[in-house]
C-alpha positions as CSV (number, residue, x, y, z in Angstrom):
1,X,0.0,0.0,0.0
2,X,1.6,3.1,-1.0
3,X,0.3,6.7,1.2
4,X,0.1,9.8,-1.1
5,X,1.1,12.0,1.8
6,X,3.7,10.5,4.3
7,X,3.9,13.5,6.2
8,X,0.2,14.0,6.7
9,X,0.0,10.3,8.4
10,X,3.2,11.2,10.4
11,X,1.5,14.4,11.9
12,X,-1.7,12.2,12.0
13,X,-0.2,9.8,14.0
14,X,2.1,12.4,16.4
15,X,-1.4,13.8,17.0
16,X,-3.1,10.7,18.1
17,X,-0.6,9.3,20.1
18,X,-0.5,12.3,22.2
19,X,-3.7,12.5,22.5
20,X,-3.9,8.7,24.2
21,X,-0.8,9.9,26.2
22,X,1.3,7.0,24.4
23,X,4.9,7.6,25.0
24,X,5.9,6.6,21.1
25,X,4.9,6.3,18.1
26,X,6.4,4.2,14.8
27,X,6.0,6.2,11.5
28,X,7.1,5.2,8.2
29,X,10.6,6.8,7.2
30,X,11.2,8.9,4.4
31,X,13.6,11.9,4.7
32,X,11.2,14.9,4.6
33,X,9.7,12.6,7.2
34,X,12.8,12.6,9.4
35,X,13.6,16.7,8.6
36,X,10.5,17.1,10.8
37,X,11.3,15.0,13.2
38,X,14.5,16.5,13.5
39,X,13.1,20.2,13.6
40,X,10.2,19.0,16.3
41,X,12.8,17.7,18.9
42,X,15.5,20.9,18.2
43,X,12.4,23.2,19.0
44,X,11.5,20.7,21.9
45,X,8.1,19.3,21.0
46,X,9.4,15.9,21.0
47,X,11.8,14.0,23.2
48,X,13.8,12.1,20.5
49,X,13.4,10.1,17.7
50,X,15.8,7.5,16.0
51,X,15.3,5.2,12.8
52,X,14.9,1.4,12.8
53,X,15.8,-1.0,9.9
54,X,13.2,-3.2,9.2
55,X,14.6,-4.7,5.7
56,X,12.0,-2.6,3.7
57,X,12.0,1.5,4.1
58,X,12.2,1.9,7.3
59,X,10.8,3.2,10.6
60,X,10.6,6.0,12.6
61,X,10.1,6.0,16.5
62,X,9.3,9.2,17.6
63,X,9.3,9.9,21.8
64,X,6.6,12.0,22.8
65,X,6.9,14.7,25.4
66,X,4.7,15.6,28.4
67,X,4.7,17.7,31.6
68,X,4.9,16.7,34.2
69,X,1.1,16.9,34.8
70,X,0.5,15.0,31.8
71,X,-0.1,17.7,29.2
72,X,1.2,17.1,25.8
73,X,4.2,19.6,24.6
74,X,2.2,19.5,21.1
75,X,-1.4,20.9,21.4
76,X,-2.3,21.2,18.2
77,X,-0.3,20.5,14.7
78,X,-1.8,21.1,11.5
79,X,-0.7,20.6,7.8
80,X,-0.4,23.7,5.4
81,X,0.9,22.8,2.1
82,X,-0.8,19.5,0.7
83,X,-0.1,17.5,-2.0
84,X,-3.0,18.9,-4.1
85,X,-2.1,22.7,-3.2
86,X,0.6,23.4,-2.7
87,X,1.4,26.4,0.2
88,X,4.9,28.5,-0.6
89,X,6.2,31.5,1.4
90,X,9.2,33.5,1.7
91,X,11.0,34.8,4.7
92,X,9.1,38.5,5.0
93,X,5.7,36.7,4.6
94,X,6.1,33.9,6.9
95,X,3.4,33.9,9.4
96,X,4.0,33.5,13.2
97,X,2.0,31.1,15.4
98,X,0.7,31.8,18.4
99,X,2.4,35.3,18.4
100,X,5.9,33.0,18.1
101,X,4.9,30.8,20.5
102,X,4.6,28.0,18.1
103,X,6.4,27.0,14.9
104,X,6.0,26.9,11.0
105,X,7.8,23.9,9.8
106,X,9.4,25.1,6.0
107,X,11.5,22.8,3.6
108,X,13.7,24.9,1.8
109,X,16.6,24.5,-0.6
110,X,19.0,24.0,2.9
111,X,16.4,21.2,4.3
112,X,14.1,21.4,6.8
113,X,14.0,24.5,9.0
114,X,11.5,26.4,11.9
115,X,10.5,29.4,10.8
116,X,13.1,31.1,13.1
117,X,15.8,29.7,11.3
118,X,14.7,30.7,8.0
119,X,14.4,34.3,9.0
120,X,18.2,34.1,10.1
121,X,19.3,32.3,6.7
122,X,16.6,34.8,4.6
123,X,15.5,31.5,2.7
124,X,11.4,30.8,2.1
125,X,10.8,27.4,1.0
126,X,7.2,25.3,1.1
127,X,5.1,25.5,4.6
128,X,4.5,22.1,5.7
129,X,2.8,22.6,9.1
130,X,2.6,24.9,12.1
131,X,3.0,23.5,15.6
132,X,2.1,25.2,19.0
């Protein structure tokens, strides 16, 4: 079974495993996939992630964080740019979430950046999600 849009299931299944306070969850790896991961645990909205071989593509298991009350470091994580329409910005018209509480996740011609770090390389690129 092939998925049209990998990283719509990953942020799919980020959001419903937090939402069941599971402490992982195993996503299919690609590296766009693994770009995102990598920008959610620098910005701290997931504890870690690593890659696991199993003789096909690939997975991902990505370490979900909570407080200490329980409360889910990602509230609420929504995809911008889909594969039918596509969603494109550049630095000076990136929005901010939350006031800047919350990130845009961009992939740009350097990979995949936060929104802060595209404003200090002045790249734009295609908006994959926000997270806050």
């Amino acid at each position: 079974m092939s998925l049209s849009d990998p990283i719509a299931d990953m942020l799919t299944r980020i959001r419903n495993g937090s939402r069941v306070s599971k402490p992982e969850v195993k996503i299919r790896a690609s590296k766009v996939c693994e770009g995102v991961a990598s920008v959610l645990k620098s910005e701290g909205y997931i504890g870690d992630y690593d890659r696991i071989d199993d003789g096909k593509q690939g997975l991902l298991r990505v370490a979900l964080k909570y407080s200490r009350e329980g409360v889910p470091a990602i509230t609420e994580i929504k995809r911008v740019s889909k594969p039918g329409r596509r969603i494109y910005s550049n630095m000076s018209d990136m929005p901010e979430v939350l006031g800047g509480l919350g990130i845009v996740i961009v992939s740009t011609n350097k990979g995949v950046m936060s929104d802060r770090n595209c404003r200090k390389e002045n790249v734009g690129g295609e908006m994959i999600c926000t997270v806050s």
